[in-house]
Biopython code that builds the backbone (N, CA, C, O; Angstrom):
import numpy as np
from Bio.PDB.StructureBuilder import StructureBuilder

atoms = [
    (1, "UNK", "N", (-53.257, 9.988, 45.323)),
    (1, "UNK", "CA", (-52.047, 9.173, 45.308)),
    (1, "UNK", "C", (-50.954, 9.902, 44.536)),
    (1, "UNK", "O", (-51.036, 10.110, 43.325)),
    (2, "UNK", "N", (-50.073, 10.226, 45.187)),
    (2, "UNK", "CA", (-48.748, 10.964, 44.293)),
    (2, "UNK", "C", (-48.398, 10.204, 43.228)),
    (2, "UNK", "O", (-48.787, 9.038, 43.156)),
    (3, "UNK", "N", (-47.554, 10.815, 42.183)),
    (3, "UNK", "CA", (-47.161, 10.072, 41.262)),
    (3, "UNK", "C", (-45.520, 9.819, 41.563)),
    (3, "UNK", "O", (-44.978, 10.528, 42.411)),
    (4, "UNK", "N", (-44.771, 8.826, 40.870)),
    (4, "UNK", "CA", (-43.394, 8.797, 41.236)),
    (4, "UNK", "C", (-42.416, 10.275, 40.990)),
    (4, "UNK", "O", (-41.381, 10.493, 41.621)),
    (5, "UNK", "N", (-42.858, 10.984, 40.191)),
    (5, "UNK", "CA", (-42.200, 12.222, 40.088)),
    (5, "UNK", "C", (-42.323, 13.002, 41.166)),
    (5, "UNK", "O", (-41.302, 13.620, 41.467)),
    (6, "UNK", "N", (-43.477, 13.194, 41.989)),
    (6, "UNK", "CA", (-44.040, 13.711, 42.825)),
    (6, "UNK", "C", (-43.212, 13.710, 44.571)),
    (6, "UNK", "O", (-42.880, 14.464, 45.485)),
    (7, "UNK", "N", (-43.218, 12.392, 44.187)),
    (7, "UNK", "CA", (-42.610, 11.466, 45.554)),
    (7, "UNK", "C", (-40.998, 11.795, 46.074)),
    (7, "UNK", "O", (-40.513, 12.080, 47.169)),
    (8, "UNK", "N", (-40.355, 11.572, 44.496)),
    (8, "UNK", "CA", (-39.125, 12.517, 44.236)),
    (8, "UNK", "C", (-38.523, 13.841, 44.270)),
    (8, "UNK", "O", (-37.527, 14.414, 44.712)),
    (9, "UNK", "N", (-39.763, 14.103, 43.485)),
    (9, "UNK", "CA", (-39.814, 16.022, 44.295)),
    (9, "UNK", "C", (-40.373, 16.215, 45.696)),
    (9, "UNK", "O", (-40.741, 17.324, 46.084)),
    (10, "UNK", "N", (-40.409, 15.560, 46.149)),
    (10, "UNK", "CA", (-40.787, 15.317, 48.303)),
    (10, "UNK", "C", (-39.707, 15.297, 48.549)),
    (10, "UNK", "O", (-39.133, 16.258, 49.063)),
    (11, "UNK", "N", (-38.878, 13.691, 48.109)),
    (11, "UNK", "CA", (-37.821, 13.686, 48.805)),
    (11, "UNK", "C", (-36.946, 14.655, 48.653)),
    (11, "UNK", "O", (-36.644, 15.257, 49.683)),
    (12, "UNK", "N", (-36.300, 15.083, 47.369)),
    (12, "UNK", "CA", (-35.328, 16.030, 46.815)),
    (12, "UNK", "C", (-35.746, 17.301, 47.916)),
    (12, "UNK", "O", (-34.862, 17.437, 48.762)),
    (13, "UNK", "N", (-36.964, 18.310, 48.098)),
    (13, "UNK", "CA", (-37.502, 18.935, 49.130)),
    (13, "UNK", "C", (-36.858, 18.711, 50.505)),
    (13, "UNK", "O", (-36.127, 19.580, 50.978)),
    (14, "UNK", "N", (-37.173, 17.285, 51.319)),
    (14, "UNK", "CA", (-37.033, 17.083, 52.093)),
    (14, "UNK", "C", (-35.298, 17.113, 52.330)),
    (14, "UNK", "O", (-34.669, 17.728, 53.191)),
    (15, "UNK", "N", (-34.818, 16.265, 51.299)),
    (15, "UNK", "CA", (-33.500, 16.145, 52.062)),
    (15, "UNK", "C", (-32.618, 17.551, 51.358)),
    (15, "UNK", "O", (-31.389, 17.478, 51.368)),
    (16, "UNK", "N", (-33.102, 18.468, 50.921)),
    (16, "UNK", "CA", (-32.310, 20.440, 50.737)),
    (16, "UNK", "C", (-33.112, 20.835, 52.117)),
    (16, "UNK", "O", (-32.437, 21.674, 52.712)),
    (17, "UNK", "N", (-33.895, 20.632, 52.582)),
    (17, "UNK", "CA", (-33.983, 21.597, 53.611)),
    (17, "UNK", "C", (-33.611, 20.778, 54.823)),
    (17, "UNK", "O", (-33.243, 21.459, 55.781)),
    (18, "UNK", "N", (-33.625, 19.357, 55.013)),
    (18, "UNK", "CA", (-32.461, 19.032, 55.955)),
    (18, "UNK", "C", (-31.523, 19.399, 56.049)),
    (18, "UNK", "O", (-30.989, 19.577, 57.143)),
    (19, "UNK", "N", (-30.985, 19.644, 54.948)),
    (19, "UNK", "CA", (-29.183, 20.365, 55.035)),
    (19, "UNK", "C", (-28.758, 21.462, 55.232)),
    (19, "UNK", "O", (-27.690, 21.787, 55.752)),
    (20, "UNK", "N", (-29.994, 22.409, 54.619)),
    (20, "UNK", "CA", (-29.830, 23.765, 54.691)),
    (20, "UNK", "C", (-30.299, 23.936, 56.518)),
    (20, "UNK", "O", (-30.296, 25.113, 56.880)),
    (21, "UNK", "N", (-30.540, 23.286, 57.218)),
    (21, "UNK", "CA", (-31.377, 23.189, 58.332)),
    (21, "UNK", "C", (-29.958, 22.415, 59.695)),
    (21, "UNK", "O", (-29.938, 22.786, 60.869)),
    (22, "UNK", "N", (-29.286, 21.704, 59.301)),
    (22, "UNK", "CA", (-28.108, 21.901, 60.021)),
    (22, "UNK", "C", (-27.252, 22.317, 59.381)),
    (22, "UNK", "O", (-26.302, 22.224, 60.158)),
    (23, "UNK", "N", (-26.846, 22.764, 58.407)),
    (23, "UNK", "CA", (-25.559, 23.383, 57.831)),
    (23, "UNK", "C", (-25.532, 25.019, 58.269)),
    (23, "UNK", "O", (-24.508, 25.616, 58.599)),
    (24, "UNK", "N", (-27.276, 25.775, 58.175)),
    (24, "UNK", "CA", (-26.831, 26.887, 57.101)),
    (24, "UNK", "C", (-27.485, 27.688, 58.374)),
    (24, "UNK", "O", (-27.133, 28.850, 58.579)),
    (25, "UNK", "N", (-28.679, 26.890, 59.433)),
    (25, "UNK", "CA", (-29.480, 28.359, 59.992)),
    (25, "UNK", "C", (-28.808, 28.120, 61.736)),
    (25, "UNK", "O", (-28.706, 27.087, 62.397)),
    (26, "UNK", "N", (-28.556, 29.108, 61.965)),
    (26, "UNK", "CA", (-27.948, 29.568, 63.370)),
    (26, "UNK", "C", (-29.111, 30.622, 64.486)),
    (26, "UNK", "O", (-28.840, 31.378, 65.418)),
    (27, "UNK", "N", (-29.991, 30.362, 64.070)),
    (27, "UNK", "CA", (-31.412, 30.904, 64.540)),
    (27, "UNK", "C", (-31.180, 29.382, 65.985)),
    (27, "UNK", "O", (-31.199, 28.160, 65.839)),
    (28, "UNK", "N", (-30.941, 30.436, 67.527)),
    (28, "UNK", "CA", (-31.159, 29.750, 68.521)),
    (28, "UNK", "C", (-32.522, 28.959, 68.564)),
    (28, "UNK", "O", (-32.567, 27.801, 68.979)),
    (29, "UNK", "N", (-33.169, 29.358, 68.302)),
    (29, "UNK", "CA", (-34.557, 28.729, 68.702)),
    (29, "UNK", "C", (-35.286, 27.156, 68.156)),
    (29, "UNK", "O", (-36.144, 26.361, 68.538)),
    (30, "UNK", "N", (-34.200, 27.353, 66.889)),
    (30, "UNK", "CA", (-34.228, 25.590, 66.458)),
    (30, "UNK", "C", (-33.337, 24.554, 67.266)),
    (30, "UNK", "O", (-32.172, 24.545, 67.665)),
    (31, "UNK", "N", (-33.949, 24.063, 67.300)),
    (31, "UNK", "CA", (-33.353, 22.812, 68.490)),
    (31, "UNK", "C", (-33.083, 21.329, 67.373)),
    (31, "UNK", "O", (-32.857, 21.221, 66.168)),
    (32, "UNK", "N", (-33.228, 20.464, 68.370)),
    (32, "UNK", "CA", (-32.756, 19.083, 67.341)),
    (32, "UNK", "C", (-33.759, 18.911, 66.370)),
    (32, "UNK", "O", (-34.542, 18.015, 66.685)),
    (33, "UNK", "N", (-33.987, 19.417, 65.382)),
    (33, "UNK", "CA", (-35.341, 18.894, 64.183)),
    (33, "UNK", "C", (-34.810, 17.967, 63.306)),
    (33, "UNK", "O", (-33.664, 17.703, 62.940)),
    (34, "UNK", "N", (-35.934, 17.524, 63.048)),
    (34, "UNK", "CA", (-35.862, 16.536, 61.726)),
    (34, "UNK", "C", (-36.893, 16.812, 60.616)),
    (34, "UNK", "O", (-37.982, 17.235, 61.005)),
    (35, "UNK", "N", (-36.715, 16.632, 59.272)),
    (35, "UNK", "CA", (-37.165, 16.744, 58.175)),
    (35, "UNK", "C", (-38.220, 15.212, 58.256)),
    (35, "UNK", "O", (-37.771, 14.123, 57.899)),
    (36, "UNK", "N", (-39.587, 15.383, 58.761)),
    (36, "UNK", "CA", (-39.767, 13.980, 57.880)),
    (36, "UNK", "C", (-40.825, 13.573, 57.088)),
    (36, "UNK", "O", (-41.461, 12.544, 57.319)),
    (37, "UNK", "N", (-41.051, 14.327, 56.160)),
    (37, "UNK", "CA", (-41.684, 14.353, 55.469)),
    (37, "UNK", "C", (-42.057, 15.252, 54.197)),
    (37, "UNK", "O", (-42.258, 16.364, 54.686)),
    (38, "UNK", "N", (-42.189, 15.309, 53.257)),
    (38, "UNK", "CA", (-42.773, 16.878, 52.569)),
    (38, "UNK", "C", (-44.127, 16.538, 51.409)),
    (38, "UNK", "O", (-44.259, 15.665, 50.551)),
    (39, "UNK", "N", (-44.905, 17.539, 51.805)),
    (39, "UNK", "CA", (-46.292, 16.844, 50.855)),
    (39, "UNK", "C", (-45.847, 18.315, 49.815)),
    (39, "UNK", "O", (-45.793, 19.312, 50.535)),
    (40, "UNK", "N", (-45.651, 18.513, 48.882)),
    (40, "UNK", "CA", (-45.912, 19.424, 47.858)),
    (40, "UNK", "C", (-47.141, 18.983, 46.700)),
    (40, "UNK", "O", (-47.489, 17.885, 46.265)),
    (41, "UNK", "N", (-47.663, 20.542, 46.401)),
    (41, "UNK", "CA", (-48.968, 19.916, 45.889)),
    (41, "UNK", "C", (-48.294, 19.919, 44.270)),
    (41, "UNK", "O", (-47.169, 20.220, 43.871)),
    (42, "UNK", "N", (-49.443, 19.472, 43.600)),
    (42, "UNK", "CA", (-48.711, 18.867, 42.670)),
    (42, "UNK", "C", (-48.525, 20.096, 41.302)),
    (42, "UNK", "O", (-47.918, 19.902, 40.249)),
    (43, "UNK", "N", (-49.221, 21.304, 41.709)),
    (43, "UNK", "CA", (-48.606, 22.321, 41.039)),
    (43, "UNK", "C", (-47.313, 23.345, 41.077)),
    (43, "UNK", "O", (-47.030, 24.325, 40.387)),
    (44, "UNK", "N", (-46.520, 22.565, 42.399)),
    (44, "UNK", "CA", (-45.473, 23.263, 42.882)),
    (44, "UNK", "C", (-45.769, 24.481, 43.835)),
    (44, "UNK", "O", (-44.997, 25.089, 44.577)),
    (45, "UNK", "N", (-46.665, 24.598, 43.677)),
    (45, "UNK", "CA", (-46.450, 26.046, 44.737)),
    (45, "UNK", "C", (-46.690, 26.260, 45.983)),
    (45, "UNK", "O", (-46.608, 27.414, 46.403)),
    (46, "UNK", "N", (-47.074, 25.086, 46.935)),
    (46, "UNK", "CA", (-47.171, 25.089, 48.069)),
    (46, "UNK", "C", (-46.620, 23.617, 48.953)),
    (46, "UNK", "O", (-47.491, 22.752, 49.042)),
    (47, "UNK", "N", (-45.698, 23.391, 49.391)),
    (47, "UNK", "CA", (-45.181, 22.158, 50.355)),
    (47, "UNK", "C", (-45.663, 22.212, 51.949)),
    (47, "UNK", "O", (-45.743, 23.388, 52.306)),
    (48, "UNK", "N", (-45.873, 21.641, 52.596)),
    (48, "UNK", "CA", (-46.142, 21.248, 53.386)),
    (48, "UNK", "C", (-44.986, 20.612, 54.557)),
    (48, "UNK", "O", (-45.160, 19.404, 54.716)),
    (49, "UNK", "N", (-44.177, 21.023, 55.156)),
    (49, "UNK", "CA", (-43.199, 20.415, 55.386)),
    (49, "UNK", "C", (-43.167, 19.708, 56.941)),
    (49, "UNK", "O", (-43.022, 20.655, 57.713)),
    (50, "UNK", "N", (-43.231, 18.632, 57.600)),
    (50, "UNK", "CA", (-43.274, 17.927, 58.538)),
    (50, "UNK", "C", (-42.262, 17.465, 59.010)),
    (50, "UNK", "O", (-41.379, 16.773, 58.502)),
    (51, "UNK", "N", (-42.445, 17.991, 60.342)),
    (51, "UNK", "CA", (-41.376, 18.098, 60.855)),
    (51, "UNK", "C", (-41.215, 17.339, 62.859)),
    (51, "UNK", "O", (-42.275, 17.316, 63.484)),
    (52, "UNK", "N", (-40.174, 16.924, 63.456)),
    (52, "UNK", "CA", (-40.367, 15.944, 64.260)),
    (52, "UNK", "C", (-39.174, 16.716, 65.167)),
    (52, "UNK", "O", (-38.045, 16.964, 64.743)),
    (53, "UNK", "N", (-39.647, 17.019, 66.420)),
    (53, "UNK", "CA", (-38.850, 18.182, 67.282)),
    (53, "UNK", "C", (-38.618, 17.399, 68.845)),
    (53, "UNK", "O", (-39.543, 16.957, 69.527)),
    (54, "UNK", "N", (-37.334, 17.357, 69.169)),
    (54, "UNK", "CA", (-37.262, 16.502, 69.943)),
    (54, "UNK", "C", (-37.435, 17.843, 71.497)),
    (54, "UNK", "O", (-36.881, 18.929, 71.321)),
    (55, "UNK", "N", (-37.936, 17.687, 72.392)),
    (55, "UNK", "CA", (-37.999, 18.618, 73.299)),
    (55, "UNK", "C", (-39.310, 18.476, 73.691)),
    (55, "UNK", "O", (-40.132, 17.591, 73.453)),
    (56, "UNK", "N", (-39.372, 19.501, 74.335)),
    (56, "UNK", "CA", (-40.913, 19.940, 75.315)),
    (56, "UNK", "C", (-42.008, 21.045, 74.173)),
    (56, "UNK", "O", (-41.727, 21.810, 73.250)),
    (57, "UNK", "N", (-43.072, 20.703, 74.706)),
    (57, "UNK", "CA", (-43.773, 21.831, 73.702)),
    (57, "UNK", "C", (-43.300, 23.652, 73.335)),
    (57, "UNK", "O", (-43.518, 24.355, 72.348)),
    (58, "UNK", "N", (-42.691, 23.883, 74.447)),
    (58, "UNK", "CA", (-42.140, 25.458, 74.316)),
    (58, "UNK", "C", (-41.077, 25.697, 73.210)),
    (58, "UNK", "O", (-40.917, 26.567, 72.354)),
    (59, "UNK", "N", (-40.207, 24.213, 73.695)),
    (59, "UNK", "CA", (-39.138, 24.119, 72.578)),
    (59, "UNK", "C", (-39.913, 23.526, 70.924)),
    (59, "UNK", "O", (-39.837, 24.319, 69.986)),
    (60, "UNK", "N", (-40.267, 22.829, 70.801)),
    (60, "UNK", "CA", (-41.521, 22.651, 69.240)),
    (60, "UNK", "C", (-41.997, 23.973, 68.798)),
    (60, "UNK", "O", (-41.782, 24.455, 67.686)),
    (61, "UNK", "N", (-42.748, 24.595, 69.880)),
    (61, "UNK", "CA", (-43.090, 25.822, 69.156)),
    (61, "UNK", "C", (-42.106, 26.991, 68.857)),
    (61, "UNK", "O", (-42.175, 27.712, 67.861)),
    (62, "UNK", "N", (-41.156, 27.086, 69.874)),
    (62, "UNK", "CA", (-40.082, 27.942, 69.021)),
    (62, "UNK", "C", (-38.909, 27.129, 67.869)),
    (62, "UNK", "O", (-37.855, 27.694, 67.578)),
    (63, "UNK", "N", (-39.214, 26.001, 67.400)),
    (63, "UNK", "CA", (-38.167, 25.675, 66.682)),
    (63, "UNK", "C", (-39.251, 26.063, 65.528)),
    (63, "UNK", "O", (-38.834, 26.824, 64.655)),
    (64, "UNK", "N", (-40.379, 25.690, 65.452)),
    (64, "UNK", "CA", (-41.274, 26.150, 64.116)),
    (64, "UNK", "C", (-41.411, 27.240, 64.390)),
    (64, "UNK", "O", (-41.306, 27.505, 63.193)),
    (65, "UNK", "N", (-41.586, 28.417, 64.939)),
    (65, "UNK", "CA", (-41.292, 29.751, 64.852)),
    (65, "UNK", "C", (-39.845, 30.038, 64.136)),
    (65, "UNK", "O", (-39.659, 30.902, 63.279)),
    (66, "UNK", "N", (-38.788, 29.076, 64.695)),
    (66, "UNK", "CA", (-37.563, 29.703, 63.791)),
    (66, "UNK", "C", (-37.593, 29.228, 62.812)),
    (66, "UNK", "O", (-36.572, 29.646, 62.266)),
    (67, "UNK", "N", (-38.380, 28.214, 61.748)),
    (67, "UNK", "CA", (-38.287, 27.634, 60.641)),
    (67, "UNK", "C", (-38.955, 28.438, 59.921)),
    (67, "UNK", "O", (-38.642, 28.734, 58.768)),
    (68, "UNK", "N", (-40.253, 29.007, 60.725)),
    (68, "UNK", "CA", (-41.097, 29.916, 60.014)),
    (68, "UNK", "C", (-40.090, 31.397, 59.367)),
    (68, "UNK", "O", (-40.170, 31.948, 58.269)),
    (69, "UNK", "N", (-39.421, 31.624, 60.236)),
    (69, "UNK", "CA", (-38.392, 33.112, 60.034)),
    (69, "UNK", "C", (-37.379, 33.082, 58.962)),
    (69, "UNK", "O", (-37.226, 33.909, 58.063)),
    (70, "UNK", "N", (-36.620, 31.858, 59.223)),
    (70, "UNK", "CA", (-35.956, 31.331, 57.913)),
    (70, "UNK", "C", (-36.425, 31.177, 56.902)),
    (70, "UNK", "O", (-35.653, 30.868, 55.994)),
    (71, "UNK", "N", (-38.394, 31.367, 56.476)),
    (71, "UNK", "CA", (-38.708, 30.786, 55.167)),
    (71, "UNK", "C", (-38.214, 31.018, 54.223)),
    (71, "UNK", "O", (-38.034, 30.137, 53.382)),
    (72, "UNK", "N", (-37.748, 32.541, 54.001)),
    (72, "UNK", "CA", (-37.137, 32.775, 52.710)),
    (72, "UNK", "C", (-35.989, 32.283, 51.968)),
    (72, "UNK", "O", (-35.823, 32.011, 50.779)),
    (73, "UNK", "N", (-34.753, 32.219, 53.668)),
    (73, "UNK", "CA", (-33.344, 31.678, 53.394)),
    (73, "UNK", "C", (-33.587, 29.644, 52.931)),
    (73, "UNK", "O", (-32.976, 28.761, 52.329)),
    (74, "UNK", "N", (-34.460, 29.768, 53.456)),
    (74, "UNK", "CA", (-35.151, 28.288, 52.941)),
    (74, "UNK", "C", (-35.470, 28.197, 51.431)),
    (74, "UNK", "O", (-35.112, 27.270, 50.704)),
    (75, "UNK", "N", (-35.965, 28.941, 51.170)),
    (75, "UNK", "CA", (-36.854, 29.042, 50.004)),
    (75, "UNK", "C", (-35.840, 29.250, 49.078)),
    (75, "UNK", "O", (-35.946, 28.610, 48.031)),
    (76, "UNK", "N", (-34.840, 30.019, 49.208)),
    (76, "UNK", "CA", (-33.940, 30.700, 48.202)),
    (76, "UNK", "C", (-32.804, 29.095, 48.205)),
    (76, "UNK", "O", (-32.275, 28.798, 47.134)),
    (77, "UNK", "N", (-32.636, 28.520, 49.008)),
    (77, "UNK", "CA", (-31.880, 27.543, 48.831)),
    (77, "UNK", "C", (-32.382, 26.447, 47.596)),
    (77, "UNK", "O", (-31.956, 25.912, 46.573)),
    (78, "UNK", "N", (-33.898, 26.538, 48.669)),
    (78, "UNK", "CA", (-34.937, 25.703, 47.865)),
    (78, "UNK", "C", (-34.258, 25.864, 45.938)),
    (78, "UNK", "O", (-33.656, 24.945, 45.384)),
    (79, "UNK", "N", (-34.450, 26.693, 45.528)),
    (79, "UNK", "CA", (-34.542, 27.463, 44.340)),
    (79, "UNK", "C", (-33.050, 26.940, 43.299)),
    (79, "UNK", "O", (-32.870, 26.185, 42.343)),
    (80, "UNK", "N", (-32.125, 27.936, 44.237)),
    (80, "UNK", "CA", (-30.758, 27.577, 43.845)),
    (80, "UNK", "C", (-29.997, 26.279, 43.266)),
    (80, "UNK", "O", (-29.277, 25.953, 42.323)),
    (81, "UNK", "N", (-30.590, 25.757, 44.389)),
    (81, "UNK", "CA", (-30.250, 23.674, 44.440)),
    (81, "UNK", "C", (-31.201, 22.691, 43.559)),
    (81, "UNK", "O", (-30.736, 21.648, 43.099)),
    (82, "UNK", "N", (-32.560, 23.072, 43.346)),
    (82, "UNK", "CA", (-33.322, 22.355, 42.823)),
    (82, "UNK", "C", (-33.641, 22.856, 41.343)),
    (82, "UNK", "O", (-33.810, 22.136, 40.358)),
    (83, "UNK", "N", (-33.687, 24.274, 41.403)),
    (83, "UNK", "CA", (-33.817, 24.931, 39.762)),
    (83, "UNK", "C", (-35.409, 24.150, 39.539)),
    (83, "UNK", "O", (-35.307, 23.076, 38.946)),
    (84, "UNK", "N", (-36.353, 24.407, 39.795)),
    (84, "UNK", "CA", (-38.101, 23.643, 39.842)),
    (84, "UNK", "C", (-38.376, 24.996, 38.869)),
    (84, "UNK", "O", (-37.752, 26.057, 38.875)),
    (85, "UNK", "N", (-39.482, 24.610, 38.062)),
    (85, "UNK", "CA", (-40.205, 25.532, 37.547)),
    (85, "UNK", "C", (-40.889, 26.804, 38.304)),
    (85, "UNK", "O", (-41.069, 27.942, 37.871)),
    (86, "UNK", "N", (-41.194, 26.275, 39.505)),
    (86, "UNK", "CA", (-41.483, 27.277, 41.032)),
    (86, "UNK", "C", (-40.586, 26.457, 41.770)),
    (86, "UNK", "O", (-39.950, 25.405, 41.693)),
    (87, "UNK", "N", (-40.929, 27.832, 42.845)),
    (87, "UNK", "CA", (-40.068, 26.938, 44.128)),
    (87, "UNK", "C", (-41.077, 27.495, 45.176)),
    (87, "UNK", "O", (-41.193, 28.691, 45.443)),
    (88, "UNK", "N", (-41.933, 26.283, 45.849)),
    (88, "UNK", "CA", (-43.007, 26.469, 46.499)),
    (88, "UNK", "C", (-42.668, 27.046, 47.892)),
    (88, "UNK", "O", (-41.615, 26.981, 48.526)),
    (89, "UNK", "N", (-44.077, 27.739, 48.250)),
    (89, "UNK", "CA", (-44.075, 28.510, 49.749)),
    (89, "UNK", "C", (-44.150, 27.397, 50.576)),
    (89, "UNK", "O", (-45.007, 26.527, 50.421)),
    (90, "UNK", "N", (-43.308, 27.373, 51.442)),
    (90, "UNK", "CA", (-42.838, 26.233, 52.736)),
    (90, "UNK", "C", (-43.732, 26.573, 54.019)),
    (90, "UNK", "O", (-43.780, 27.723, 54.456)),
    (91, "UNK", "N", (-44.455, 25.487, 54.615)),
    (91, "UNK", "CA", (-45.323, 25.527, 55.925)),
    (91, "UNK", "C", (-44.409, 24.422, 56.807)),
    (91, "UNK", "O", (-43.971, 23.288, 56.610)),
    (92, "UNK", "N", (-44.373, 25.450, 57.935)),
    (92, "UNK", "CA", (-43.514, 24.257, 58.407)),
    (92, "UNK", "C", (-44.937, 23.332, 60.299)),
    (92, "UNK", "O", (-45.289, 23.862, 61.353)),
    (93, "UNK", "N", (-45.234, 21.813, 59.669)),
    (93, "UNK", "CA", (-46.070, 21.433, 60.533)),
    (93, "UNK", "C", (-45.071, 20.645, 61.656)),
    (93, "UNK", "O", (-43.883, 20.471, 61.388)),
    (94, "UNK", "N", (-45.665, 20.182, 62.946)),
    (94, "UNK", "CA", (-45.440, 19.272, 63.398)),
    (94, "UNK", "C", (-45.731, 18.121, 63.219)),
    (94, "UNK", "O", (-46.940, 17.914, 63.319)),
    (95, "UNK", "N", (-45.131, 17.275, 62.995)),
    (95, "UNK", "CA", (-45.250, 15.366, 62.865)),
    (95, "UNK", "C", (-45.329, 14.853, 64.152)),
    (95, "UNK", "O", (-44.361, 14.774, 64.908)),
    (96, "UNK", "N", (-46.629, 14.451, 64.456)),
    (96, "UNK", "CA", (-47.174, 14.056, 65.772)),
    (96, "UNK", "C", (-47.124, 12.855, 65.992)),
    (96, "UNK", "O", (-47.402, 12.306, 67.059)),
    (97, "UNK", "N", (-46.606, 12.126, 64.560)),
    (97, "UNK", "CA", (-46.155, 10.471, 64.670)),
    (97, "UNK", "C", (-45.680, 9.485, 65.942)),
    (97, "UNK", "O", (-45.888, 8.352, 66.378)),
    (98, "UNK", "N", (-45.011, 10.514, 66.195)),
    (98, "UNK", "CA", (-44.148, 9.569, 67.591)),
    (98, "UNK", "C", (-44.123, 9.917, 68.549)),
    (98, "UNK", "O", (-43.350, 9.507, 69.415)),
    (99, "UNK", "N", (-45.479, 11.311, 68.769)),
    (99, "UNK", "CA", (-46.257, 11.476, 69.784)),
    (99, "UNK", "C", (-47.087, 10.042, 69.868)),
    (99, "UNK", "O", (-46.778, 9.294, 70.795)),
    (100, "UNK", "N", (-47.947, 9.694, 69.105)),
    (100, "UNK", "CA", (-49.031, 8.947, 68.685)),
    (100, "UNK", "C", (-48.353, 7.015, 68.997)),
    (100, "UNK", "O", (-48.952, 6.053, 69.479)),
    (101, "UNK", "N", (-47.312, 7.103, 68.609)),
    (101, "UNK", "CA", (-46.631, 6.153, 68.553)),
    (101, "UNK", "C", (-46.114, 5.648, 70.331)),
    (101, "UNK", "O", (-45.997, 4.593, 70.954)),
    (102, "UNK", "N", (-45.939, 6.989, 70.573)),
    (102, "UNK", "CA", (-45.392, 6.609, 72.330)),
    (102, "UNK", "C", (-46.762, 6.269, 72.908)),
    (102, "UNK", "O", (-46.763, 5.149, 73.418)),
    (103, "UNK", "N", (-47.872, 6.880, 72.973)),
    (103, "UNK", "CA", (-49.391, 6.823, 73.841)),
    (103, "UNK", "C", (-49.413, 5.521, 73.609)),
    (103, "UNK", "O", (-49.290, 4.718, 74.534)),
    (104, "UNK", "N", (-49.590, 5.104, 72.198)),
    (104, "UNK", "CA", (-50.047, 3.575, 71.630)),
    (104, "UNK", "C", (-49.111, 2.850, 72.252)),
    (104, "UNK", "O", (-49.484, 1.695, 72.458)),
    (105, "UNK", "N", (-48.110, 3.082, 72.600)),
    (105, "UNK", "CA", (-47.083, 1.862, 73.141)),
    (105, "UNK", "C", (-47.594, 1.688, 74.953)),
    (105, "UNK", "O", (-47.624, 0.684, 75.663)),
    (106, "UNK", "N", (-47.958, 3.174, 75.261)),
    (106, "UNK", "CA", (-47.959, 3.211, 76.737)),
    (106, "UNK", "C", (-49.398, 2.525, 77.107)),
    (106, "UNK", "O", (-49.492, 1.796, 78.094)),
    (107, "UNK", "N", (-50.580, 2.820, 76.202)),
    (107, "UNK", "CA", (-51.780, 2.037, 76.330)),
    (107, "UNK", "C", (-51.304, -0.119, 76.358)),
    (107, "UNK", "O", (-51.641, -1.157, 76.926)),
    (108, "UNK", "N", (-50.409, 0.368, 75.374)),
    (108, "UNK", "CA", (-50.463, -1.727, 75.417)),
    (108, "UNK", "C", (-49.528, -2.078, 76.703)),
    (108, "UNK", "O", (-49.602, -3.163, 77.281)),
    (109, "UNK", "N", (-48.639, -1.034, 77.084)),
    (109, "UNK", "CA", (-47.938, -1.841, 77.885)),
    (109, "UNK", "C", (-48.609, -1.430, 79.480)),
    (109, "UNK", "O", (-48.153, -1.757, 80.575)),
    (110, "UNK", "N", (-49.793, -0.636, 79.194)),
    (110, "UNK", "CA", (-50.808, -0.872, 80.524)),
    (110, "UNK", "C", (-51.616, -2.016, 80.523)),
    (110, "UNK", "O", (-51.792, -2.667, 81.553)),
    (111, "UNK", "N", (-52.297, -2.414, 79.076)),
    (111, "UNK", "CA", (-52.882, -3.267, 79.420)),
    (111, "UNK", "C", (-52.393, -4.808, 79.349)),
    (111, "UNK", "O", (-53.267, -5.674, 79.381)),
    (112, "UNK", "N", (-51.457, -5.069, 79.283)),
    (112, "UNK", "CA", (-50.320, -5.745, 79.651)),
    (112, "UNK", "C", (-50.418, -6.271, 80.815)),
    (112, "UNK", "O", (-50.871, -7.390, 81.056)),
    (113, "UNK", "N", (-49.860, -5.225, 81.845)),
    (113, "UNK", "CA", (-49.473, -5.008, 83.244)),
    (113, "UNK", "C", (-51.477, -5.488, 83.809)),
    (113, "UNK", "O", (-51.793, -6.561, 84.323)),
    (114, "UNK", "N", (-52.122, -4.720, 83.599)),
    (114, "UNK", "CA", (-53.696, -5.324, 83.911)),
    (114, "UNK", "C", (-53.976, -6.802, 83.970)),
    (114, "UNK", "O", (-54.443, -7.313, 84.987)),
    (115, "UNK", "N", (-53.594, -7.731, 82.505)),
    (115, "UNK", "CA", (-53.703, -8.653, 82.477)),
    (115, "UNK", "C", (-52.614, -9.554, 83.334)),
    (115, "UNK", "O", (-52.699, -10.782, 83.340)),
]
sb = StructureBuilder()
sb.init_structure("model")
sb.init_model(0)
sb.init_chain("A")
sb.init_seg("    ")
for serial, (resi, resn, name, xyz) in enumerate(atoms, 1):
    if name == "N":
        sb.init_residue(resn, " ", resi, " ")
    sb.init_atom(name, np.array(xyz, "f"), 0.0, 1.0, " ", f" {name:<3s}", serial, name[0])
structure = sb.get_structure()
């Protein structure tokens, strides 16, 4: 269970690399992303960053390929803006949430239509 400091250093995470993420990277291969989530462990040195890509799978995998390329210009923002005792190595995952979320909707509204 995170602690409230923890949760804060997620969000603070999450919403610098949202910004740095439409403001700052011009790397074609990112498409519409969203920030939604960040697990950092609780020694700082590794985040986890989750992420929600609107497109087809070709486009998902090259927008986390271009997030992956940016890590550093990420990282260095990371640093600059937050001033952390570290400034942790960034993984950038997919958030399959609303993959998961559409199936579950499409299962009830079959069995719906059945009944």
């Amino acid at each position: 269970m995170p602690t409230d400091r923890m949760r804060r250093v997620d969000e603070a995470v999450r919403q610098v690399l949202s910004d740095a993420v439409a403001q700052d990277l011009q790397d074609p291969r990112i498409g519409f992303v969203t920030m939604t989530s960040v697990k950092t462990t609780s020694d700082l040195r590794h985040a986890r960053v989750y992420v929600s890509v609107l497109g087809s799978d070709a486009e998902r995998a090259a927008t986390l390929a271009g997030l992956q390329s940016a890590h550093g210009a990420l990282q260095r923002r990371l640093a600059r803006e937050l001033r952390m005792k570290r400034t942790p190595t960034l993984e950038f995952l997919y958030d399959d949430t609303t993959d998961r979320a559409m199936h579950l909707e499409e299962l009830l509204r079959r069995e719906a239509q059945e009944t």
